[in-house]
C-alpha positions in Angstrom: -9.0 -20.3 -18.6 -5.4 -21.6 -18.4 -2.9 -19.4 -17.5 0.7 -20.4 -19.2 3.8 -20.0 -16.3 4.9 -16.2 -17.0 8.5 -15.8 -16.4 10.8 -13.2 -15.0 9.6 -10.5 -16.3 12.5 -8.5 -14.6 15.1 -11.1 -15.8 14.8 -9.7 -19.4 14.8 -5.9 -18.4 17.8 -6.3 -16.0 19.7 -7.8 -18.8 18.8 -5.0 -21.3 20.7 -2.6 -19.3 18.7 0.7 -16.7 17.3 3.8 -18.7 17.4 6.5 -17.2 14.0 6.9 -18.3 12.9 4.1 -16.0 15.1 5.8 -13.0 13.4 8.7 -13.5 10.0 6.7 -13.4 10.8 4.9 -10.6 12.1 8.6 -8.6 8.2 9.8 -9.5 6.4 6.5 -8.2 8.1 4.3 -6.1 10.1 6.4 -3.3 7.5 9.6 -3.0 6.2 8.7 0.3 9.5 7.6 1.4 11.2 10.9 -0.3 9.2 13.4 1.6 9.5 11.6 5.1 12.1 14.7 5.9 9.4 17.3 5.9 7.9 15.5 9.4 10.2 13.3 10.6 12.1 15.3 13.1 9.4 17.4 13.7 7.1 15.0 15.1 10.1 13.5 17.4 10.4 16.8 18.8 6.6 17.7 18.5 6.0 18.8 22.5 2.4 17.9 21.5 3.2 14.6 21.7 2.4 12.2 24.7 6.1 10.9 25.3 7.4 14.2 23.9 11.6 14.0 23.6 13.5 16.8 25.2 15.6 19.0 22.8 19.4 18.3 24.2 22.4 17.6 21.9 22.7 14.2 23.2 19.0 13.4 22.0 19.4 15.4 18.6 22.5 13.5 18.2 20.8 9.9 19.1 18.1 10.8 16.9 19.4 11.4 13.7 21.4 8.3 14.3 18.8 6.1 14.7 17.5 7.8 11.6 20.2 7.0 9.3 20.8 3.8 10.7 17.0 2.8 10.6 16.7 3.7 6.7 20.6 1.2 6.5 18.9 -1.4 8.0 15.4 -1.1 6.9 16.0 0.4 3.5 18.5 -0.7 2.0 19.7 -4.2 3.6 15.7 -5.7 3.8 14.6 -4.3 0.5 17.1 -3.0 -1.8 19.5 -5.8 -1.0 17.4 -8.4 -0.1 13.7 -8.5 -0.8 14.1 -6.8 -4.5 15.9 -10.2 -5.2 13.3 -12.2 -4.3 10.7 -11.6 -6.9 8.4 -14.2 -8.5 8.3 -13.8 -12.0 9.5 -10.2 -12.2 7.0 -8.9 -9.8 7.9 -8.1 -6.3 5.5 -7.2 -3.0 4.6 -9.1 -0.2 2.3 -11.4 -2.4 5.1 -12.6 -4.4 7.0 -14.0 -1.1 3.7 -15.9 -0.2 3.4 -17.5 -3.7 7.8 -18.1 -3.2 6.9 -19.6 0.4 4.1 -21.7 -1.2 6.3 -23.1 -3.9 9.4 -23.9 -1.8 7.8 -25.2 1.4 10.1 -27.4 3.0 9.0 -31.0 3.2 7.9 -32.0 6.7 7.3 -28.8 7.9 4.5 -27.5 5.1 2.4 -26.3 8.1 5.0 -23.3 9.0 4.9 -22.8 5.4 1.3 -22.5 5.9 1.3 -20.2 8.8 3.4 -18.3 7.2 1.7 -17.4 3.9 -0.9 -16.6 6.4 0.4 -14.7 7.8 1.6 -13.1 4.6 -2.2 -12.4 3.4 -2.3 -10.3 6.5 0.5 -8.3 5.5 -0.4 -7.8 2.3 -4.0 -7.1 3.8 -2.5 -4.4 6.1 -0.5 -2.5 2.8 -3.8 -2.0 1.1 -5.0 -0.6 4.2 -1.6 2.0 4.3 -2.8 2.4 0.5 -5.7 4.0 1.6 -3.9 6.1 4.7 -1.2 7.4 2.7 -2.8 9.5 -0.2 -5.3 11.0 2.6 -2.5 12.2 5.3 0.0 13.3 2.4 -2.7 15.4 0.5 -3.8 16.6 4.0 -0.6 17.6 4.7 0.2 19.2 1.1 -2.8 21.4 1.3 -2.4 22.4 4.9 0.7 23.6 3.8 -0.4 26.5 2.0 -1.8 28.0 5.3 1.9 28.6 5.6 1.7 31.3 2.5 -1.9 32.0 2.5 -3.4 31.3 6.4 -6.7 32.9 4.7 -6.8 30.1 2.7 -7.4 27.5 5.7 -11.4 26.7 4.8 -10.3 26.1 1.5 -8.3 22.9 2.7 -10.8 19.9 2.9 -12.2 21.2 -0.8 -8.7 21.3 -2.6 -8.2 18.5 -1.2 -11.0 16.5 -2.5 -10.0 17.7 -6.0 -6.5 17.0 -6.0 -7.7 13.7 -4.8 -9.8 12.9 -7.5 -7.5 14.2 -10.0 -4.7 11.7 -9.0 -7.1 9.0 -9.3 -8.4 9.8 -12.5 -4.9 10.0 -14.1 -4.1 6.8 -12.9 -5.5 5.0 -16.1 -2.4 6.5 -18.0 -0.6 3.9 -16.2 2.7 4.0 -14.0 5.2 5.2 -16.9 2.9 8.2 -18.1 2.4 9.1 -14.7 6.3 8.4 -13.9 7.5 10.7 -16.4 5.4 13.6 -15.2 6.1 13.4 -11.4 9.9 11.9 -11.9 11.1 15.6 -12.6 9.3 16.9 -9.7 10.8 14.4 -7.4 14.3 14.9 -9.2 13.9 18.4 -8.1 12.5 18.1 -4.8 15.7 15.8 -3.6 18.0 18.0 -5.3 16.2 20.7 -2.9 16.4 18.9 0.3 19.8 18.1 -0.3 21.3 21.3 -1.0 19.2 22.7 1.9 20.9 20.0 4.0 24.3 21.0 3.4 23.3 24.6 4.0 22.1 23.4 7.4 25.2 21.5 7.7 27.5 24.4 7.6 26.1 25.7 11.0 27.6 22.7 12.9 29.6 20.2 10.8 29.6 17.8 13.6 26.4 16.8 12.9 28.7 14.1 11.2 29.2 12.3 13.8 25.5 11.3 14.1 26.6 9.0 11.2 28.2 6.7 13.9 26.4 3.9 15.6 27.2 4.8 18.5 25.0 7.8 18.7 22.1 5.5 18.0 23.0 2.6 20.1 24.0 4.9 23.3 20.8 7.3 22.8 18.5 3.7 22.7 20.3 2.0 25.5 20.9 4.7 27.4 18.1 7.2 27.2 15.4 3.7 26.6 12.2 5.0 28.5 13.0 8.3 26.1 14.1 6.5 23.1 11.4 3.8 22.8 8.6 6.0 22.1 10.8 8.5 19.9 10.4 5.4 17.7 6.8 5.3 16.8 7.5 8.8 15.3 11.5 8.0 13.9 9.8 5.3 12.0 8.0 8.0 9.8 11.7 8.1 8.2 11.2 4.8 6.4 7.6 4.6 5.8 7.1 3.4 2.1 10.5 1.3 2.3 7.8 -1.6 1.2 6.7 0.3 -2.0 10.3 -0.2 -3.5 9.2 -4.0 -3.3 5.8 -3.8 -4.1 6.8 -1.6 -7.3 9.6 -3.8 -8.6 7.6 -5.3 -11.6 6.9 -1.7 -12.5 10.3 -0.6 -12.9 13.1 -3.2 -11.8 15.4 -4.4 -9.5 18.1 -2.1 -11.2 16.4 0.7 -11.7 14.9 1.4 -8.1 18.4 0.4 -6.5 20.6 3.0 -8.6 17.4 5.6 -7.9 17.7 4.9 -4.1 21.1 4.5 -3.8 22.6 7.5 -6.3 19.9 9.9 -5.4 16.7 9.5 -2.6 19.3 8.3 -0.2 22.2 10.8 -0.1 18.8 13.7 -0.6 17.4 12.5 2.6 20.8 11.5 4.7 21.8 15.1 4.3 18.5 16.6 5.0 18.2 14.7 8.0 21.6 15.6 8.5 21.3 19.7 8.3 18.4 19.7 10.4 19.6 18.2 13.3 22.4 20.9 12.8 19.7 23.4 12.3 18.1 22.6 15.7 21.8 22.1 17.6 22.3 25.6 16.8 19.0 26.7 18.2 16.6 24.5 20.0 13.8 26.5 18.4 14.1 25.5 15.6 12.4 22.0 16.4 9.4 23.6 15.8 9.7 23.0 11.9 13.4 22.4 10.8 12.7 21.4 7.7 10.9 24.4 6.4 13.6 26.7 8.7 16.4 25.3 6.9 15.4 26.9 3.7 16.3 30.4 3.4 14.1 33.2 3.9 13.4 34.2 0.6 13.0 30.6 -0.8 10.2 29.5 1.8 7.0 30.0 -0.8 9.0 28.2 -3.4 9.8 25.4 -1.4 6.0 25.2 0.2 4.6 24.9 -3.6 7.6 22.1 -4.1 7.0 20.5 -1.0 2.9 20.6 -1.9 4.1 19.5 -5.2 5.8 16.7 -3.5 3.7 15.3 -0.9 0.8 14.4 -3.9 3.1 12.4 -5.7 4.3 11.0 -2.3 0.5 8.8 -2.8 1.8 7.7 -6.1 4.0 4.9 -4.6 1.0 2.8 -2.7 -1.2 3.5 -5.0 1.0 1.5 -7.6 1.9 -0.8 -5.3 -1.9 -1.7 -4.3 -1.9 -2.3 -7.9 0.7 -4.9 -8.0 -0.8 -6.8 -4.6 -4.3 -7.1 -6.1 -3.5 -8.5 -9.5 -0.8 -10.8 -8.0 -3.8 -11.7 -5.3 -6.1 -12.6 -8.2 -3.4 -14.7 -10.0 -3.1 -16.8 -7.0 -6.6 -17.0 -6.1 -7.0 -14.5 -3.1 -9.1 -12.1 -5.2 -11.9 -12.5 -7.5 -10.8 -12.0 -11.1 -10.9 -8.3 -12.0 -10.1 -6.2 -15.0 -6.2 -5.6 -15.0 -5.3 -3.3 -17.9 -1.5 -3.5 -19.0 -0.5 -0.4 -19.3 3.1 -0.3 -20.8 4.5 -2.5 -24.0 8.1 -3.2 -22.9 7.2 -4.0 -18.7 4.4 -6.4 -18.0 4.2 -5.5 -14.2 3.1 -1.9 -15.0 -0.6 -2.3 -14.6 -4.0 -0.4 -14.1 -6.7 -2.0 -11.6 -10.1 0.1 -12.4 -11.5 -2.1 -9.7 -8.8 -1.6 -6.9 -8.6 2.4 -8.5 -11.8 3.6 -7.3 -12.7 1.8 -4.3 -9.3 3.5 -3.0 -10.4 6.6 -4.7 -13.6 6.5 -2.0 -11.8 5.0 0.8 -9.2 7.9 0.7 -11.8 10.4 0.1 -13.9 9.3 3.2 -11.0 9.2 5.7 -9.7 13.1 4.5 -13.2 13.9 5.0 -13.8 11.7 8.6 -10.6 12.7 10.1 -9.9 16.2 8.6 -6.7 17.1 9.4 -2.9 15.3 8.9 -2.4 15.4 12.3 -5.2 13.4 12.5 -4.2 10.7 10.8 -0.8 10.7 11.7 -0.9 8.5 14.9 -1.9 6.2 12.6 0.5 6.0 10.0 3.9 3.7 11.0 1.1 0.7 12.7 0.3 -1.2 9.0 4.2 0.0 7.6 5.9 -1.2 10.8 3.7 -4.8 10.4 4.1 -5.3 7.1 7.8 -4.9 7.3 7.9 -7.6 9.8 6.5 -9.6 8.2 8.6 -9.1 5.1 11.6 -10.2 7.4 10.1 -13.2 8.1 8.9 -14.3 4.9 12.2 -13.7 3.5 14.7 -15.6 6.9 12.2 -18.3 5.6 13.0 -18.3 1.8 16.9 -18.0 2.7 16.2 -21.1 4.5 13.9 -23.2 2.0 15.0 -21.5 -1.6 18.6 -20.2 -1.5 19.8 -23.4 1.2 21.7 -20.9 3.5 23.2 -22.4 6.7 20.5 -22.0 9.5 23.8 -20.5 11.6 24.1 -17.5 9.3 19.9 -16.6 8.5 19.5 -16.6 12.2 22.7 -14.1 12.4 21.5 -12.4 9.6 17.5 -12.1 10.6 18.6 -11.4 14.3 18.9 -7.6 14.5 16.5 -7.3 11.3 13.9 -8.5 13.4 15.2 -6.7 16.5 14.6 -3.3 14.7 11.6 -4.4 12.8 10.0 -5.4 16.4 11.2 -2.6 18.3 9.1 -0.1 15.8 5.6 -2.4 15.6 6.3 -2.4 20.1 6.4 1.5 19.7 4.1 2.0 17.5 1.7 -0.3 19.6 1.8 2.7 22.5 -0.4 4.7 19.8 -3.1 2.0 19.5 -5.8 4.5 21.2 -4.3 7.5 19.5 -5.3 6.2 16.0 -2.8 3.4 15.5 -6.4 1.0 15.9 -7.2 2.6 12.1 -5.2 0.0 10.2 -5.4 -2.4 12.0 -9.1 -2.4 11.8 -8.9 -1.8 7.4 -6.1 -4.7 7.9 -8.1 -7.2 9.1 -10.9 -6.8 6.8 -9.1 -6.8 4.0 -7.6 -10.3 5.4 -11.2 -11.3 6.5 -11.9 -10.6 2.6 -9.0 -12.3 0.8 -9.3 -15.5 3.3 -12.8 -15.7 2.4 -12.6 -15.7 -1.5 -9.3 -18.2 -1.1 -11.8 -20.5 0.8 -14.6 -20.3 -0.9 -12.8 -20.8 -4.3 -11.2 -24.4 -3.2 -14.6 -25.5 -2.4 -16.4 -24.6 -5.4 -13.4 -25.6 -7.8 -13.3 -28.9 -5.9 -16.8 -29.6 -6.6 -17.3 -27.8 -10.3 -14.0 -30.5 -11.2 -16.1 -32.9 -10.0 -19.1 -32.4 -12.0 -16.7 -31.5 -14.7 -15.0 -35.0 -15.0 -12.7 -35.7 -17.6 -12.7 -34.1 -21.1 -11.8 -37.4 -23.2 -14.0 -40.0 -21.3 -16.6 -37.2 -21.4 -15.8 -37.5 -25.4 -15.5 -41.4 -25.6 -19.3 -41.3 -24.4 -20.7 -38.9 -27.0 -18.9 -41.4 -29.4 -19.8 -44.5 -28.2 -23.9 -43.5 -27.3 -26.6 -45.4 -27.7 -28.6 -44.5 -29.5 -26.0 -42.3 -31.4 -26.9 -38.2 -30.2 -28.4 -36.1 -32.7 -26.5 -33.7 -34.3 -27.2 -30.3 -35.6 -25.8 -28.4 -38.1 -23.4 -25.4 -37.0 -20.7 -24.5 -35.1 -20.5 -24.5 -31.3 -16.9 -22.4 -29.0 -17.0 -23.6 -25.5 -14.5 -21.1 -23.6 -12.5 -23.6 -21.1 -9.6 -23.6 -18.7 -7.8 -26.3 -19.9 -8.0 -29.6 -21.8 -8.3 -32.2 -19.2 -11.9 -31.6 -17.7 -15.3 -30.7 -20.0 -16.6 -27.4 -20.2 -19.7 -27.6 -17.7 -21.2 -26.1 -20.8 -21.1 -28.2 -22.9 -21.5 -31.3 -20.4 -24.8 -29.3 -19.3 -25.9 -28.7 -23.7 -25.5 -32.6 -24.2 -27.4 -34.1 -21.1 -30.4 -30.8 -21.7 -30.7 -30.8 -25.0 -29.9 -34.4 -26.1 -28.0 -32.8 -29.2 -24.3 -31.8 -30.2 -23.4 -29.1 -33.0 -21.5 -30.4 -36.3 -18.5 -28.2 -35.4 -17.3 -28.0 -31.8 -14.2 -26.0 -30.7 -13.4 -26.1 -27.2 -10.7 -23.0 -26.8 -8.9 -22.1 -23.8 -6.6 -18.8 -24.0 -3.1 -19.0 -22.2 -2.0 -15.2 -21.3 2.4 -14.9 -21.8 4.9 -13.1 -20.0 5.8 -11.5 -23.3 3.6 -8.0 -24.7 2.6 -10.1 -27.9 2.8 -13.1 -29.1 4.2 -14.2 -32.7 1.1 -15.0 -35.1 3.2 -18.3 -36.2 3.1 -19.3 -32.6 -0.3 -18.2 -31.4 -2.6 -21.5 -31.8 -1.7 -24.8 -30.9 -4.4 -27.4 -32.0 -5.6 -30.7 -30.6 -7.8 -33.5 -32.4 -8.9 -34.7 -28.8 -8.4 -38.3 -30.3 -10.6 -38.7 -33.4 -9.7 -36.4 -36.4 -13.1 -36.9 -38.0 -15.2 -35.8 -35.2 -15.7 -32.7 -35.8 -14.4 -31.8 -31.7 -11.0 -30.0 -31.1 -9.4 -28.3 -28.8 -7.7 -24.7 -29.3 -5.7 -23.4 -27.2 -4.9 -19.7 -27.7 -1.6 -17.9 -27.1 -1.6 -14.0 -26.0 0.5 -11.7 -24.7 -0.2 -9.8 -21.9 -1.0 -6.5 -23.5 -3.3 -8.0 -26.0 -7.2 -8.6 -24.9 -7.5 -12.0 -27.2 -10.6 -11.3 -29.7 -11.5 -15.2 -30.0 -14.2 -14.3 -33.4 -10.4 -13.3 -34.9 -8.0 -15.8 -33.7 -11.1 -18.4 -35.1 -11.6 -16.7 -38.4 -7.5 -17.3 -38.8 -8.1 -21.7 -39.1 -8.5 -23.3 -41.9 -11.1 -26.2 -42.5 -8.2 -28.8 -41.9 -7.4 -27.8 -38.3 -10.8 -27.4 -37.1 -12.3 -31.1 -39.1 -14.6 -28.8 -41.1 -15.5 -25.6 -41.9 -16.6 -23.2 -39.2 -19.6 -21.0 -39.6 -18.4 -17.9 -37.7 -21.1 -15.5 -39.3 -23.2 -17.9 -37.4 -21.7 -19.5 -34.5 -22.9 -19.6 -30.7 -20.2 -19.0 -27.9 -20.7 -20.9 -24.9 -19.4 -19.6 -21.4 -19.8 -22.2 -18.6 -20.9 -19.9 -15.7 -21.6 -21.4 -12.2 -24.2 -20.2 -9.9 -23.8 -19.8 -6.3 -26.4 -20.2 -3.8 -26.5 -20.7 0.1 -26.2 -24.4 1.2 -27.9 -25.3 4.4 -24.6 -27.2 5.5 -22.0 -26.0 4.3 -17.7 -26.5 4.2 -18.0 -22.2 5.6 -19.8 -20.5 8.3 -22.9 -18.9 6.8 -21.8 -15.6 6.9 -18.7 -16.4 5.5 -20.4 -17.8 2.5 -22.7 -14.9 1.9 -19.6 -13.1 1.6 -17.9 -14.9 -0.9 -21.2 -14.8 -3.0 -21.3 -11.2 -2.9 -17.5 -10.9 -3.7 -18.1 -13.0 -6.7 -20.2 -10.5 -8.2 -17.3 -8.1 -9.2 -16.0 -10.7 -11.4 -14.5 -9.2 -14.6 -17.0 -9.9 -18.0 -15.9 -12.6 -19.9 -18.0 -11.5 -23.0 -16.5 -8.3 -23.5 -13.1 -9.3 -22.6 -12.8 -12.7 -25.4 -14.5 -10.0 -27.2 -17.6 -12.2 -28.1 -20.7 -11.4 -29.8 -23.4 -10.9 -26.8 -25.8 -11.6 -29.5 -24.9 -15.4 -30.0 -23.4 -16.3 -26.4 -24.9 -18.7 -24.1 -24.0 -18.8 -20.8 -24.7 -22.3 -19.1 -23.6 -24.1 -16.3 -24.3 -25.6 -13.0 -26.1 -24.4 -9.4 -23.6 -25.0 -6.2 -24.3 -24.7 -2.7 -22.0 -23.1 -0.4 
């Protein structure tokens, strides 16, 4: 089918002004993972567990927190917030809308580093989906295990309330983002309301924790502490893991809203909870142990455990969404095979539902809670796929300042410099945990990659030779005309579903040279999906006679918006004898859908095993029957064999 150029879908909303609805949304989806980060961060820095375990001294404390703030300055808000969330491709951010942006504005005579680099783009986006999967399991692991904190008795019960709460947030997920924003946006109001105020509690113990906010701290603590500092990083970068859901959700929300949402509230929260438990430990070194949950007083520790449970679920709401927004922009650029993608909201067409993508990271999350069984677990493996895919990010987008916005090479290399500094100091650290666990997504990473190269592949060869066979729609036309002896034609009316207008349906190339006979009435349709929720009846069908007004043939092409399934038996019933050169017998008509059939070649454009791969990835394929909403009953499905 064709699909018509959607435009900036963000354009529109960012001109309509921010609701505070949508802030709250975003506060409940996007910055979860990235909200809750204070529960562990410091801990695991001063964890004496660890390998490379960091010493607690006030120069360290002091360094650390530092690097902390200036990590989420750097990382946070100068890559994403005021960078990447401006680089969107038709209102939808993530790291697959950077690869289509790199695509489109390859710079002539160098289109091979535009190549490598939308390469290595499909890796990155390969690696979030592999954090999608990581996320949900270590932050519901780490919910759970804190109710041992209340309720030790309660430790067996751990991997089974897990697996429920699990399932649950999967299953709601078909509500779509907003339903799901507006429950968890409260909860995550609260929660950095909580950590905030419990920050400037710890901050009353030693106000000079203040000074931290200085780069010096960070700078001297790195350069002059580096055999200490360097692997304080692979656990300091837990402070900004799920900086690239704020990307990755910007079609679901907005540029606008996620910005005021980071800057006016998840920021400051976090800042000052960082901030009060380095106090918290400067005023006693024991307090390393857990200063998060040390800094609350005495009497509100249950409350805050339930909150902080509470907290950590919604914490996998932001990947989850995100994964989301990668697949369906990896199917619209041919990277994926087409699956079901349910809109779920009327006013934002970037808040979608994948069933496809829902479940298999329903059982992929499931299996690693249950494989690895514990947070702590899991948790060398966290910052490896984050720490990439950031990177990359930075890349992609020194790149597009280059080709798209024309900035002078002098100022993107000052500018990408000490992004790329920072971005490769956290992938080197975290590269010290490869045996620890960091291997995990890596591993998920590159078969995700393996799988979205593979489909991209595949699909060039088969649409290269299907166009072939295919050939063009009016010569294909002149001959039906012009045959000798003329081709016999039956009575009734015949819908080829088509992409386009310019090549025949294989369909109906395949119904002519089979059966030797044409119907009376043949409509060749092809549905063009809009940026918009719906589409104006008056402007919904666009007709062409294909040449020859008395032929009987045209060609209707179908308008919809993106939240409406087009019900082709409708949008027919709707033309009148005049536009369709006769009347059509829909109480009667036969739908034809040009399907093509894959089978192994014994020589083939793909290693064999990559071509068994692409066959069995074309089997998910969405149903085109129930989704033109055609009558099973009366629809044909014929086409061609190709080898691959």
């Amino acid at each position: 089918m064709t699909t018509a150029k959607v435009t900036s879908g963000a354009g529109a909303g960012e001109r309509a002004g921010v609701r505070p609805g949508l802030v709250l949304g975003a506060l409940g989806v996007v910055f979860g993972d990235i909200g809750t980060s204070p529960i562990y961060a410091l801990r695991a820095v001063f964890d004496p567990g660890d390998p490379h375990p960091v010493a607690v001294r006030a120069d360290a404390v002091f360094g650390v927190v530092s690097l902390v703030f200036w990590s989420m300055v750097v990382i946070v808000t100068v890559t994403y917030v005021l960078i990447a969330l401006r680089a969107d491709h038709d209102g939808e951010g993530g790291i697959m809308a950077l690869i289509t942006l790199v695509r489109r504005w390859a710079v002539p005579g160098r289109r091979r580093m535009g190549v490598v680099l939308a390469a290595l783009g499909i890796f990155g986006a390969a690696l979030f989906l592999g954090d999608s999967m990581i996320t949900p399991a270590i932050s519901v692991l780490s919910a759970v295990e804190g109710v041992e904190i209340v309720a030790p008795s309660l430790g067996r019960a751990v991997l089974p309330i897990t697996v429920v709460i699990i399932v649950a947030l999967f299953l709601v997920q078909r509500r779509g983002t907003a339903t799901v924003g507006r429950v968890f946006g409260p909860v995550m109001l609260v929660w950095f309301l909580a950590i905030g105020a419990c920050g400037i509690a710890g901050l009353t113990k030693h106000p000079d924790m203040l000074r931290a906010l200085s780069p010096t701290y960070a700078l001297g603590f790195l350069f002059g502490h580096f055999g200490v500092a360097f692997f304080a990083l692979a656990a300091i970068v837990l402070a900004v893991t799920g900086a690239e859901a704020l990307y990755a959700d910007l079609g679901h929300f907005g540029r606008r809203s996620i910005t005021r949402a980071w800057l006016f509230v998840v920021f400051p929260a976090c800042l000052l909870s960082y901030l009060g438990q380095g106090a918290l430990i400067l005023d006693d070194p024991r307090h390393a142990a857990s200063p998060f949950f040390l800094a609350v007083p005495g009497w509100g520790r249950p409350l805050m455990v339930a909150l902080a449970t509470a907290a950590t679920v919604i914490a996998s709401q932001a990947v989850i969404s995100g994964a989301y927004s990668v697949a369906a922009q990896a199917i619209r650029i041919g990277y994926l095979p087409r699956l079901r993608v349910v809109h779920t909201s009327a006013s934002r067409p970037g808040q979608i539902y994948v069933p496809w993508i829902n479940w298999l990271l329903m059982v992929s999350v499931l299996t690693l809670a249950l494989a690895f069984r514990s947070s702590t677990a899991l948790a060398a493996a966290y910052g490896m796929a984050v720490t990439c895919t950031i990177t990359i990010t930075t890349l992609l987008l020194s790149y597009l300042a280059y080709a798209k916005w024309r900035l002078p090479p002098w100022l993107i290399a000052c500018g990408a410099a000490p992004l790329l500094t920072v971005d490769l100091l956290y992938v080197a650290a975290n590269l010290t945990k490869l045996v620890h666990g960091a291997w995990l997504p890596l591993l998920i990473g590159l078969a995700a990659f393996l799988l979205m190269t593979t489909w991209q592949r595949g699909r060039h060869v088969v649409m290269a030779e299907r166009e072939r066979r295919e050939g063009s729609l009016r010569e294909f036309l002149e001959g039906l005309r012009t045959a000798e002896p003329p081709l016999a034609v039956v009575e009734g009316t015949a819908v080829f579903l088509n992409r386009g207008k310019e090549l025949a349906p294989l369909a109906l190339r395949a119904n002519v040279e089979r059966n030797h006979v044409r119907h009376r009435q043949i409509v060749i349709l092809s549905v063009e999906t809009e940026s918009t929720p719906r589409v104006p009846d008056d402007e919904r069908i666009r007709i062409d006679h294909l040449g020859d007004p008395d032929d009987g043939i045209v060609h209707v092409a179908v308008r919809a918006g993106y939240r409406e399934r087009p019900h082709v038996p409708a949008v027919l019933a709707r033309l009148d004898a005049q536009d369709t050169e006769g009347v059509l017998d829909l109480d009667d008509a036969t739908y034809f859908l040009s399907k093509i059939e894959l089978s192994l070649a014994r020589e083939s454009a793909l290693p064999r095993w990559r071509s068994r791969l692409f066959i069995a990835m074309s089997y998910i394929s969405a149903d085109a029957v129930e989704h033109f909403g055609l009558p099973r009953d009366r629809t044909v499905v014929m086409g061609a064999r190709i080898e691959i």
